[in-house]
C-alpha positions in Angstrom: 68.4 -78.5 84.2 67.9 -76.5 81.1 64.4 -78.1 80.9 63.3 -77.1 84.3 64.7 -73.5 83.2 62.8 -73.1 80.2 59.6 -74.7 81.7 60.2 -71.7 84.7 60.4 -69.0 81.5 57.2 -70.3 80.0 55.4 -70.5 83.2 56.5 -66.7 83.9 55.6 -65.7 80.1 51.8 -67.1 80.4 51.9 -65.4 83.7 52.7 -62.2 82.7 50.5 -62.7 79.5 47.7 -63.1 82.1 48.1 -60.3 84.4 48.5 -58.4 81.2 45.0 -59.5 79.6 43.6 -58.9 83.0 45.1 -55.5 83.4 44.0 -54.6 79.8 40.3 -56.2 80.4 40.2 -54.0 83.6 41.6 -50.8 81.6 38.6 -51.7 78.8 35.8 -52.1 81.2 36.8 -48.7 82.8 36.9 -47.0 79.8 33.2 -48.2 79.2 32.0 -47.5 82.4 33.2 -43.9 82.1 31.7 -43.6 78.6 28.5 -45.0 79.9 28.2 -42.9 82.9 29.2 -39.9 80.2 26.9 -40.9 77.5 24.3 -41.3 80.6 25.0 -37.5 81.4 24.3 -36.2 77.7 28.3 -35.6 77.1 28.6 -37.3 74.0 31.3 -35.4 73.1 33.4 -36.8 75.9 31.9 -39.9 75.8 33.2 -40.8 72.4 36.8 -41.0 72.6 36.5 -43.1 75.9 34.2 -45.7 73.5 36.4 -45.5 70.7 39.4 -46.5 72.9 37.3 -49.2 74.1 36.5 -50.3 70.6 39.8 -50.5 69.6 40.8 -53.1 72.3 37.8 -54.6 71.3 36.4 -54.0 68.0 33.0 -55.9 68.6 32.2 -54.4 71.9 28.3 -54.6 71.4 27.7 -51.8 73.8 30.5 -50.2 72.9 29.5 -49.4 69.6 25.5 -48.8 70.2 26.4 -45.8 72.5 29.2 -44.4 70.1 26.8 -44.6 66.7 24.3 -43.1 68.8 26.8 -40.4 70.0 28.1 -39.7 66.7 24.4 -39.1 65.7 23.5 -37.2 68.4 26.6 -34.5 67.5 25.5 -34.6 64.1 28.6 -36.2 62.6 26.6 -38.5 60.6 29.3 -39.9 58.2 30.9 -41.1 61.1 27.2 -42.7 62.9 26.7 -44.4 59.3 30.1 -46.2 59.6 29.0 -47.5 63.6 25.4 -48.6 63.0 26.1 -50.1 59.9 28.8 -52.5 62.5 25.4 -52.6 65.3 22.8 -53.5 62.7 25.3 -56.8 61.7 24.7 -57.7 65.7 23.6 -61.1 66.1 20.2 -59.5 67.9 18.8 -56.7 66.3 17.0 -53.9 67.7 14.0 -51.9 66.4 15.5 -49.1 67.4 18.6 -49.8 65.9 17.0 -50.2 62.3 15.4 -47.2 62.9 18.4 -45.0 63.9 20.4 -46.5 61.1 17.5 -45.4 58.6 17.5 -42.0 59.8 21.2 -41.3 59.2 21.3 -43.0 55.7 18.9 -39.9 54.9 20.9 -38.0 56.7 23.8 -39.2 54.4 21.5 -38.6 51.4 21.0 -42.4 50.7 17.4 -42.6 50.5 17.0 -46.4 49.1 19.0 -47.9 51.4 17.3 -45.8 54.4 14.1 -46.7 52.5 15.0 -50.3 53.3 16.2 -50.0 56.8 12.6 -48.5 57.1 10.8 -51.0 56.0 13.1 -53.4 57.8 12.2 -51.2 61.0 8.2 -51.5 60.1 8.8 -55.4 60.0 10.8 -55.4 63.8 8.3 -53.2 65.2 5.0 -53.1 63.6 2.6 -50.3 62.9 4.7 -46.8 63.0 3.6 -43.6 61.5 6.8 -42.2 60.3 8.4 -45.5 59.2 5.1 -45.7 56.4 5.5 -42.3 55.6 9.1 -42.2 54.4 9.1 -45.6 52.7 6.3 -44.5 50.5 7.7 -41.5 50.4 11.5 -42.4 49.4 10.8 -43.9 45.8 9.7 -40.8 44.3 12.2 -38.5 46.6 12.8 -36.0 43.5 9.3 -34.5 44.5 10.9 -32.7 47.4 12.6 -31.1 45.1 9.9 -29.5 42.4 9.6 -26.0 44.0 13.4 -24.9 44.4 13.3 -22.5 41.7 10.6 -20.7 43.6 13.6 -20.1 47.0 16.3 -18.0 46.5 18.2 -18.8 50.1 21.3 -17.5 51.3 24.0 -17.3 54.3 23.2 -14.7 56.3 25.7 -12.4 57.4 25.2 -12.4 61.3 26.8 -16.0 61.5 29.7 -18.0 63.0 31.7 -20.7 63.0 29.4 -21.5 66.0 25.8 -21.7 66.0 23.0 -18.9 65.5 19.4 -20.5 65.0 15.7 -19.9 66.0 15.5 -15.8 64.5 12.7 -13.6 65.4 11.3 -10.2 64.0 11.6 -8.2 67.2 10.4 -4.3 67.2 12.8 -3.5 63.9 15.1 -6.0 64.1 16.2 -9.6 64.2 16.2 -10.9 67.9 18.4 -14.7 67.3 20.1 -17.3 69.5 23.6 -18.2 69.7 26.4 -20.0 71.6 29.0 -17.0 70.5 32.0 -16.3 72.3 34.4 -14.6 69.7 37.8 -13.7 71.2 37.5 -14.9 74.3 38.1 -18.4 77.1 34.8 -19.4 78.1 34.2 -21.5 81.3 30.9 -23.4 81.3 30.2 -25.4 78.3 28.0 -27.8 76.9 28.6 -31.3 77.8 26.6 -32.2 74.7 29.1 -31.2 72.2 31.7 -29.4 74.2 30.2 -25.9 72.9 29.2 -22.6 74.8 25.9 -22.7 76.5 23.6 -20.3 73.9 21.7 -16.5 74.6 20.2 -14.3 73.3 21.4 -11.5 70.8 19.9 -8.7 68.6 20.4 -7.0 65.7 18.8 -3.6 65.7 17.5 -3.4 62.1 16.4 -6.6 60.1 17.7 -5.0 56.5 21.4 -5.3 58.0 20.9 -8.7 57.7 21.7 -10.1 54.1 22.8 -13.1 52.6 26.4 -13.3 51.5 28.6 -16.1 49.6 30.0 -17.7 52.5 32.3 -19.8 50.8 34.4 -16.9 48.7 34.1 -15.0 52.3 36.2 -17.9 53.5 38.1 -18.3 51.0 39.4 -14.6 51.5 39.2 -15.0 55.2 41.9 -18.1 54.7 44.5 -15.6 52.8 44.4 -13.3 55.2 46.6 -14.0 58.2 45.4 -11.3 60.4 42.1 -13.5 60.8 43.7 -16.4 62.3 43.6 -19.8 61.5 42.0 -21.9 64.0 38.6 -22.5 62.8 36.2 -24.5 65.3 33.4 -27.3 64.0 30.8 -27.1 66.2 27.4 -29.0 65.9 24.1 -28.0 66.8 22.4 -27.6 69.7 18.5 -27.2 71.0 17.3 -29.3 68.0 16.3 -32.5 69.6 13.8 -32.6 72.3 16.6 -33.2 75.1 19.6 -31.4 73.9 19.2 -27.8 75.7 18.5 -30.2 78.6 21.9 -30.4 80.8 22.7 -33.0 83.5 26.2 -31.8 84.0 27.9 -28.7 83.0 31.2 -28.6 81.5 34.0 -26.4 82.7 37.1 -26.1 80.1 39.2 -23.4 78.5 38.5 -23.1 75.0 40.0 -20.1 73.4 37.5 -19.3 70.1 39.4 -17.7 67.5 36.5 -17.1 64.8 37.5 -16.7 61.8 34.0 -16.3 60.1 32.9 -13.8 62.2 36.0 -11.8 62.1 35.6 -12.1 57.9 31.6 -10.9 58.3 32.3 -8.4 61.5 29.8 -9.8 63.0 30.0 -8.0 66.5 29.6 -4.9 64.9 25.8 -6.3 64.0 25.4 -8.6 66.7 25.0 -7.9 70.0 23.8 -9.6 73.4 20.2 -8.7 74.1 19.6 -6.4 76.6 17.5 -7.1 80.1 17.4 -9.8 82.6 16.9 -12.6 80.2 20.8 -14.1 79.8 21.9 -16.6 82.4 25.1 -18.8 82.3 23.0 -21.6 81.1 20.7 -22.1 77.9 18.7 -19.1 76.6 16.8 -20.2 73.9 13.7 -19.5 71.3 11.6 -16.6 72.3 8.1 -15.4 71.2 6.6 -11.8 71.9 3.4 -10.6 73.0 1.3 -7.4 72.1 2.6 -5.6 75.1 6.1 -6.3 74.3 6.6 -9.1 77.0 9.1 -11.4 75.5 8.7 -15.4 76.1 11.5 -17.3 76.0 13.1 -20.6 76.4 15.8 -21.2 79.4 17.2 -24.2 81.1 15.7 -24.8 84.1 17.6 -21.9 86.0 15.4 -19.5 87.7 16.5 -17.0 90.7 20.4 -17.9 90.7 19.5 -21.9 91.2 19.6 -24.3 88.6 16.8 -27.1 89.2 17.5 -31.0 87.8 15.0 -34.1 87.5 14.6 -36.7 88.9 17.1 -38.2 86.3 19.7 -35.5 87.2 19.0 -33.5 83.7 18.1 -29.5 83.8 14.9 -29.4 81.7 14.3 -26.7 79.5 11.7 -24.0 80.5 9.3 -21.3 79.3 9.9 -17.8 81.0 7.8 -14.1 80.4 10.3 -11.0 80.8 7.9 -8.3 81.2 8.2 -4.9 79.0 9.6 -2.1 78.9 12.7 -2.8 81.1 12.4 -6.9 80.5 13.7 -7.2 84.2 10.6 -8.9 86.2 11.3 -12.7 84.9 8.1 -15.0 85.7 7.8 -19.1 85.2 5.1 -20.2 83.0 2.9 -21.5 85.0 3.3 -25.2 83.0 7.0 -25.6 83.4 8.2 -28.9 85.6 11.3 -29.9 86.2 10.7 -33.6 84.9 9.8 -32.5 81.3 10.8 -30.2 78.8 8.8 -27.1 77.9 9.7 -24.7 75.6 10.0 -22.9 71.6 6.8 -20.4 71.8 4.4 -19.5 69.2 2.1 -16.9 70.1 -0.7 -14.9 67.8 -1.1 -11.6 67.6 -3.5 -10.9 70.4 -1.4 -13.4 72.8 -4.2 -15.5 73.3 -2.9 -18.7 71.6 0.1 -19.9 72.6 1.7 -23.3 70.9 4.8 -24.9 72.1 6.8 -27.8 72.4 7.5 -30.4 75.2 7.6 -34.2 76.1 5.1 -34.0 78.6 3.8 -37.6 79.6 0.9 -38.1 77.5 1.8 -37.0 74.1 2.1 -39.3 70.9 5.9 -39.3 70.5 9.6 -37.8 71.0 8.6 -33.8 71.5 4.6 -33.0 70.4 3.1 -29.8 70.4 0.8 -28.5 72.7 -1.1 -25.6 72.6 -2.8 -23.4 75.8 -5.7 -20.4 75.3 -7.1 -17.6 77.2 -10.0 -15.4 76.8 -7.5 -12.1 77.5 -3.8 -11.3 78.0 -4.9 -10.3 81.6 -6.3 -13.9 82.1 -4.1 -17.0 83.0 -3.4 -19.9 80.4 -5.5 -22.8 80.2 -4.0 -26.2 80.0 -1.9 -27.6 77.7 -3.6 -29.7 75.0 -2.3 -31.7 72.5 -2.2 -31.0 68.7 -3.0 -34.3 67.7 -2.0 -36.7 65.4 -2.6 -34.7 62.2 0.4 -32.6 63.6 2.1 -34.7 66.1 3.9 -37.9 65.3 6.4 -40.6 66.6 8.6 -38.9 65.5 9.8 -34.8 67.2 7.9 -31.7 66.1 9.6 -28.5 67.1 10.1 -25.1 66.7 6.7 -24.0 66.1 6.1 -20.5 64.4 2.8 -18.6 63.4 2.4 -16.8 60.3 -1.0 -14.3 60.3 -2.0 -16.3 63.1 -3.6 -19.0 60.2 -0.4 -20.5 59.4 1.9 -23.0 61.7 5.5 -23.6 60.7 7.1 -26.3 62.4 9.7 -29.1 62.1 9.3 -32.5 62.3 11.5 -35.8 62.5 8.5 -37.9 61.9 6.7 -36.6 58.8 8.2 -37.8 55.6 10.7 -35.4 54.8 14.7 -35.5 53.3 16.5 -36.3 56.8 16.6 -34.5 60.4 14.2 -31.9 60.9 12.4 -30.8 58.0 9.9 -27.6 57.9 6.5 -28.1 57.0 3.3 -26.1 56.6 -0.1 -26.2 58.0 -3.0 -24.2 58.1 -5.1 -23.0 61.2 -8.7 -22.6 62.1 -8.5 -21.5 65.9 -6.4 -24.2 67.1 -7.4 -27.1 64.6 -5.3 -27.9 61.8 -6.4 -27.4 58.5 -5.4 -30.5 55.5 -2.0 -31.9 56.2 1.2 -30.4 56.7 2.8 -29.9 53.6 7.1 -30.6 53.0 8.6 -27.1 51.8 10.6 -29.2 50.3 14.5 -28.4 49.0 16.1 -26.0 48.9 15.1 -24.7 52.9 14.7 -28.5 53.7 17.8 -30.6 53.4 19.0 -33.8 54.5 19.7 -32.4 57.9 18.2 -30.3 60.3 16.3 -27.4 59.3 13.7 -25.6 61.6 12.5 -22.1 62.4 11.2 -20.6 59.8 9.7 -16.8 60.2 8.0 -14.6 57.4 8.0 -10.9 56.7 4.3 -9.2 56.6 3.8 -9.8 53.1 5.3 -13.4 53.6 7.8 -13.3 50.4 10.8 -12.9 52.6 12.3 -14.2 55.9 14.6 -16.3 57.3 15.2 -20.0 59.1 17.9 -22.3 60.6 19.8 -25.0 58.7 22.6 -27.1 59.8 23.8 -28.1 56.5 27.3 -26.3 56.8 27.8 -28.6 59.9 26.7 -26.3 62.6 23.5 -24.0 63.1 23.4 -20.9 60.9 20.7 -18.7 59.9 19.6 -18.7 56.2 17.6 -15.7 54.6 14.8 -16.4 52.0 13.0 -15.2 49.1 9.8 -16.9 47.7 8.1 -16.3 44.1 4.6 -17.2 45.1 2.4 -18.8 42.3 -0.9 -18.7 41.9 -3.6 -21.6 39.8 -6.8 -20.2 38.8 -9.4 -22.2 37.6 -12.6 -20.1 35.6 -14.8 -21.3 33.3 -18.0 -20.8 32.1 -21.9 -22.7 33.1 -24.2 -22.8 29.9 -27.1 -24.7 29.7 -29.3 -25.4 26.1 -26.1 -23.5 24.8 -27.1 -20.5 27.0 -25.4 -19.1 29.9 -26.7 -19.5 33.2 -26.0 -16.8 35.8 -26.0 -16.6 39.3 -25.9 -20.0 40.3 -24.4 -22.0 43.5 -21.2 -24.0 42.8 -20.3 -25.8 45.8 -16.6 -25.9 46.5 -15.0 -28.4 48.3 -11.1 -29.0 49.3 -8.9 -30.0 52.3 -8.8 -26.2 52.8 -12.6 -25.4 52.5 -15.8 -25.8 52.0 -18.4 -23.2 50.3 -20.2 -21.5 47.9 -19.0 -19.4 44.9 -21.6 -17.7 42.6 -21.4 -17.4 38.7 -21.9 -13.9 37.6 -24.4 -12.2 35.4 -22.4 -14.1 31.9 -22.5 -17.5 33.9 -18.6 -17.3 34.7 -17.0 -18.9 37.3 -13.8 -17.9 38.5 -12.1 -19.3 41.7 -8.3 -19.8 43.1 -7.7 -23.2 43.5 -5.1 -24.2 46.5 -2.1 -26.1 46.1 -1.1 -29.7 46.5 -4.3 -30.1 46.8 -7.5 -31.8 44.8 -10.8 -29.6 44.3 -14.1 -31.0 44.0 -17.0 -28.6 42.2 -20.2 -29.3 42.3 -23.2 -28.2 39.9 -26.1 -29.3 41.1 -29.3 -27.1 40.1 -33.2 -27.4 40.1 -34.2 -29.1 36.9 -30.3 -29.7 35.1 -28.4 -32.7 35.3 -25.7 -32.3 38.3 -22.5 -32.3 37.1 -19.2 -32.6 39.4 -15.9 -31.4 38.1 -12.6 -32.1 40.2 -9.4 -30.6 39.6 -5.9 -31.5 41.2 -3.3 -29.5 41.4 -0.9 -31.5 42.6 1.6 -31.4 39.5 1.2 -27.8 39.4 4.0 -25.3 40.8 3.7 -22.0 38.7 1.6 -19.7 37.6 -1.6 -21.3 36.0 -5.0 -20.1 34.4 -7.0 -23.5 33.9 -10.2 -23.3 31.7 -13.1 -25.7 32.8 -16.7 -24.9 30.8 -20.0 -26.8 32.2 -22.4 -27.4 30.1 -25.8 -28.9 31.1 -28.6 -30.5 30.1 -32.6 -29.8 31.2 -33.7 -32.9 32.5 -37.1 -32.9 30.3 -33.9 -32.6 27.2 -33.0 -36.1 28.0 -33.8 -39.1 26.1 -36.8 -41.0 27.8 -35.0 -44.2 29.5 -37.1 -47.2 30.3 -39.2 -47.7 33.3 -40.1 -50.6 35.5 -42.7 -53.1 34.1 -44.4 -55.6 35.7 -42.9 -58.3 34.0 -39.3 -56.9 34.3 -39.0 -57.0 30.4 -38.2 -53.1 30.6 -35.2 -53.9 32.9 -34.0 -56.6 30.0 -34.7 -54.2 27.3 -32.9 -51.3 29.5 -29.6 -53.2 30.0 -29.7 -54.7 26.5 -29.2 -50.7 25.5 -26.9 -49.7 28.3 -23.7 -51.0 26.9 -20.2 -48.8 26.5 -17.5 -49.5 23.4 -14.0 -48.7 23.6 -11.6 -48.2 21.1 -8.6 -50.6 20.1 -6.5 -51.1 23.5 -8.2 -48.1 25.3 -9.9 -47.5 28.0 -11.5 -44.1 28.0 -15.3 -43.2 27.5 -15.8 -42.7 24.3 -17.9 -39.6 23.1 -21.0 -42.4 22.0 -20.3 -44.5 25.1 -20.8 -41.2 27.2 -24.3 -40.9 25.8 -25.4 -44.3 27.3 -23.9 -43.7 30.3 -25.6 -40.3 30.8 -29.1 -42.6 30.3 -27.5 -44.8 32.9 -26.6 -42.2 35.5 -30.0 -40.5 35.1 -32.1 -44.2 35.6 -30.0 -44.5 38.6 -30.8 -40.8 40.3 -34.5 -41.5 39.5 -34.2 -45.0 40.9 -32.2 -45.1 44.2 -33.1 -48.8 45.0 -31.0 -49.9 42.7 -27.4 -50.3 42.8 -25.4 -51.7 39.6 -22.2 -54.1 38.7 -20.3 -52.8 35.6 -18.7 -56.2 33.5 -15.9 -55.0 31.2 -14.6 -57.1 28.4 -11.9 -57.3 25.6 -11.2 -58.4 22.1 -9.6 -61.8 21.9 -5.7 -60.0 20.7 -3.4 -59.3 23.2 -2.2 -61.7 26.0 -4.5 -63.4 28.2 -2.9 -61.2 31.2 -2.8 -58.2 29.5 -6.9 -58.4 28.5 -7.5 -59.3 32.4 -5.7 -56.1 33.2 -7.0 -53.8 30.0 -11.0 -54.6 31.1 -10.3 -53.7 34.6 -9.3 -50.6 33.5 -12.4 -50.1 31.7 -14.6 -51.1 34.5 -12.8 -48.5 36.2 -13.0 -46.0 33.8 -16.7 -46.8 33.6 -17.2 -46.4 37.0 -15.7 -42.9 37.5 -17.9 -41.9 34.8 -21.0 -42.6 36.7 -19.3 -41.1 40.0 -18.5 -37.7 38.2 -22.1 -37.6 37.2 -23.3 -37.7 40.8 -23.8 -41.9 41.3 -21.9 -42.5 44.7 -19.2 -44.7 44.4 -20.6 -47.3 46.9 -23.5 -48.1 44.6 -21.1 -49.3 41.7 -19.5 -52.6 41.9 -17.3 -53.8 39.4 -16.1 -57.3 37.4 -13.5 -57.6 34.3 -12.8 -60.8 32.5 -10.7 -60.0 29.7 -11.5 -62.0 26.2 -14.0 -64.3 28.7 -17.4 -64.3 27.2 -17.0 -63.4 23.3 -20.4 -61.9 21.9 -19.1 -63.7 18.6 -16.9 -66.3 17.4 -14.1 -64.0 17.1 -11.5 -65.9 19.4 -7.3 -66.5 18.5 -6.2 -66.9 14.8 -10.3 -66.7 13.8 -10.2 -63.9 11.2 -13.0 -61.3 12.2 -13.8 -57.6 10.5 -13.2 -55.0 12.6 -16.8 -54.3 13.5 -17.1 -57.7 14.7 -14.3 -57.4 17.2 -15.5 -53.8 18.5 -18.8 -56.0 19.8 -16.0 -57.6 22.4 -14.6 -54.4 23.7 -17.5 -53.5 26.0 -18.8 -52.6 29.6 -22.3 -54.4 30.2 -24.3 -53.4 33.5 -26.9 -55.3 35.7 -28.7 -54.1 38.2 -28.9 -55.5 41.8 -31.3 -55.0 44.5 -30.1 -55.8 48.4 -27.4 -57.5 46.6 -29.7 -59.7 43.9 -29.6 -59.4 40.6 -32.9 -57.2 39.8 -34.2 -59.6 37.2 -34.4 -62.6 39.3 -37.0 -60.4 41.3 -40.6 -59.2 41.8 -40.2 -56.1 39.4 -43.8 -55.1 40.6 -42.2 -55.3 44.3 -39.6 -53.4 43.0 -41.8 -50.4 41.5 -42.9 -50.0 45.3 -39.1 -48.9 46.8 -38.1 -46.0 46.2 
């Protein structure tokens, strides 16, 4: 009996223990199905504790924790995304994508060798990508983002909260800026994103109100004083990646805002919502003006009282005129679509040019820019174009802003930078880029996003948007500009020369800069950059002088004197013979020494290869193979590695004397080929051993040694 009984128990136990597990499994795959659908609808921050429940019933929950390390990153709480993908990238199958993701948020964390690795790891998954190569050889000399922060002074400016305030804009004689605000108040709709107010527009009538305080100490003091509250509200950014003004759902909840910053910094009495047509109960974003005062902004697809979605169910952002003086008549740009994202304006000072961001199909990553002309503000835009890949990456470029109309500020998830957006610089001729974009480096770029950068008139001062302090405030700037100067002197015969042509050539520009009545040069050399000068005059030797200023970054006067020779001055070299005994005789005489263990031309060595450089100008047939050798001390390896260097060395020579490089090929063989009989533990004087530190030269003609030629066929080519 009892064993029957106890049988019945255990049957009812597993039973239960069944519909239990069945009842939980159901509960789990609930739970994921609503994160999913949220994570599907941009609400990340909704989605998360829904996949974090899920997670705990089920801590390896593949899914599960792909969507919540991507949610984490995606409302910019990286500590927490570094903890989730570092549990996806140990997942049986590994995605590029993952690697990649996991990369960017160790930089975002500020641990650049392990998100060096995960790039490279990500360039072995997926192959050829731009950005990956650019931070990994970027990564292991990270300190050089760092070598112009004593020229920025930056502070907090005084106009933000414990929300977000990004993208500022000198507007008549103030600072026109964009934030999600709502001090002292319950706000309705909300960002599904990150649970946060939806943004507009504000202003602050005169820009010098605007100055950088100690935000900490004014917290600090805020946190004493009761009368301030003590709620204070984390909030992340929004508008920073190329889909996160875009809304496929808006929130509705009550969230009462006590802000305790902007009760410390009375910021209402500064700030205050921009005037016009231009604020709707979605997102108002980064605006641009033209000449006429007509104001281009950014808005959520919400035009007329009707809010339009994609195809996908998401609100795209748009670009939207609100014409001057009243800003009331509100026109579409004439490029919007509701399947894309267009938006952040740029516009020069005749409104001509207008550069913007978008994800347009077509384009070469995330967000590009594009740019669109006209002949006349009364004239329509032309069509988009893109920037190009000297701009554009795989990456997102945002944010555009123009400085002088030459200069594009932008931000960029793709260019090698120190995590998130970083702002870089790029010069402008028309609409072409001029060089590369250069990093501005720490201390406006940081690990995380930093964007919209603007400049005074005289380009010292300004402001931009970092979200270092965990949400989006506004920073203001000071720069100490530096200048590099390069002057020198052209003499010839020990005699000045004046007014001559030095061709100038750098990623910046090409032309012509004159020495004056003394023979001085003087020119401003730009930086980060390398500077080729070229003297090249009737009847001297041409000389070529380059200069880099790379390793430069403050004020710097650099003296470089020319000196040339007449060409009649030179020492006779030998010319072609019949017999090719000349070309024997020549190459018996064109030999360079080196010191002990060096590899420079020596001062007697420069000498032969002046000879050298001038046979090879006179005779362009021929192109030449430079054989360095070494003493018979030292390692094997090391002598391999120490003639190599001095075929190197040898070959610049000739190529800064005006030889092209592609004419000059080169072999090293260490101690190969003694002269002598000055090999290990033979006992030699030291002018016996300088014979085995040399560069010898041949010469070869369509790729044959010269010698084994016709030299009277030879004499013929020229």
């Amino acid at each position: 009996m009892n064993r029957y009984l106890n049988r019945l128990i255990l049957l009812i136990g597993l039973a239960l223990c069944s519909v239990y597990g069945f009842a939980q499994n159901k509960q789990v795959a609930e739970s994921l199905k609503r994160a999913e659908k949220e994570y599907a609808s941009l609400r990340y921050a909704y989605a998360i504790p829904l996949l974090e429940k899920v997670l705990k019933a089920e801590p390896n929950q593949a899914k599960a924790i792909e969507l919540l390390a991507d949610s984490y990153r995606r409302t910019k709480d990286y500590a927490q995304a570094e903890v989730w993908y570092a549990k996806l990238v140990q997942q049986p199958s590994l995605k590029p994508e993952w690697a990649l993701r996991y990369a960017e948020v160790l930089a975002n964390n500020q641990a650049y060798v392990p998100s060096e690795n995960w790039y490279k790891k990500y360039l072995e998954l997926a192959g050829n990508d731009g950005r990956a190569m650019a931070f990994t050889k970027a990564y292991p000399s990270v300190g050089t983002f760092m070598k112009n922060k004593k020229r920025w002074n930056i502070g907090f400016a005084n106009i933000n909260t414990t929300l977000a305030e990004y993208a500022p804009m000198y507007y008549q004689d103030g600072l026109l800026l964009v934030s999600n605000r709502k001090t002292d108040r319950v706000t309705k709709n909300v960002f599904g994103w990150d649970q946060t107010p939806f943004s507009d527009l504000y202003f602050v009538d005169r820009v010098e109100k605007v100055k950088p305080v100690n935000v900490d100490s004014v917290m600090q003091a805020a946190r004493k004083d009761a009368s301030l509250g003590k709620k204070f509200y984390r909030i992340n950014d929004d508008d920073t990646r190329r889909t996160s003004n875009d809304s496929r759902i808006v929130g509705y909840s009550s969230v009462a805002l006590n802000d305790t910053l902007a009760k410390a910094l009375n910021t209402d009495a500064l700030v205050k919502p921009f005037a016009g047509f231009v604020n709707t109960k979605y997102h108002e974003g980064p605006a641009a003006l033209l000449p006429d005062g007509t104001l281009m902004f950014t808005r959520n697809n919400y035009f007329k009282g009707k809010a339009k979605k994609s195809a996908e169910g998401i609100i795209k952002l748009k670009l939207f005129t609100a014409t001057a003086p009243g800003l009331d008549e509100v026109k579409p740009f004439p490029y919007n679509s509701d399947e894309y994202s267009v938006g952040h304006p740029a516009l020069n000072s005749t409104g001509t040019l207008l550069i913007f961001a978008s994800d347009m199909p077509g384009g070469l990553g995330g967000t590009d820019l594009y740019y669109c002309t006209r002949a006349s503000v009364k004239e329509e835009w032309g069509k988009p174009v893109n920037m190009g890949k000297t701009i554009n990456t795989e990456g997102d470029e945002l944010f555009p802003t123009l400085y002088q109309d030459t200069q594009l500020f932008f931000s960029s998830t793709g260019h090698a930078g120190l995590g998130g957006l970083d702002i870089f610089e790029i010069g402008l001729d028309g609409t072409n880029p001029v060089a590369s974009p250069i990093n501005l480096g720490a201390p406006v770029n940081s690990s995380v996003d930093d964007f919209s950068l603007v400049r005074n008139q005289n380009g010292q001062q300004g402001f931009f948007t970092s979200n270092r302090r965990g949400n989006d405030d506004i920073y203001t700037f000071n720069y100490r500009d530096y200048r590099i100067i390069l002057k020198g002197t052209v003499t010839a015969s020990g005699q000045p020369v004046p007014n001559i042509n030095i061709a100038v050539a750098n990623q910046a520009q090409k032309l012509n800069i004159k020495t004056d009545a003394n023979g001085a040069f003087l020119y401003e050399l730009p930086k980060q950059s390398l500077t080729s000068l070229g003297f090249d005059i009737p009847g001297y030797t041409k000389q070529e002088l380059s200069v880099s200023t790379n390793d430069i970054d403050t004020d710097t006067i650099l003296i470089r004197n020319i000196a040339l020779q007449k060409i009649e001055q030179i020492a006779k070299v030998p010319v072609l013979t019949k017999d090719c005994d000349s070309i024997r005789q020549m190459l018996k005489q064109f030999i360079l020494y080196y010191d002990l263990d060096k590899s420079f031309i020596r001062k007697d060595a420069a000498a032969v290869a002046d000879k050298l450089a001038l046979f090879l100008k006179q005779n362009p047939q021929f192109d030449l193979v430079a054989s360095s050798y070494c003493d018979s001390r030292a390692s094997f390896d090391y002598n391999i590695k120490l003639s190599l260097r001095r075929s190197q060395s040898a070959k610049q020579y000739l190529v800064n004397k005006g030889i092209a490089a592609d004419r000059i090929k080169i072999r090293y063989f260490g101690e190969q080929d003694l002269v002598n009989n000055c090999k290990d533990g033979v006992n030699c004087t030291e002018a016996e051993q300088q014979l085995n530190r040399r560069t010898q030269f041949f010469l070869l003609y369509k790729g044959k040694k010269a010698i084994d030629l016709d030299c009277e066929t030879l004499l013929l080519v020229k």
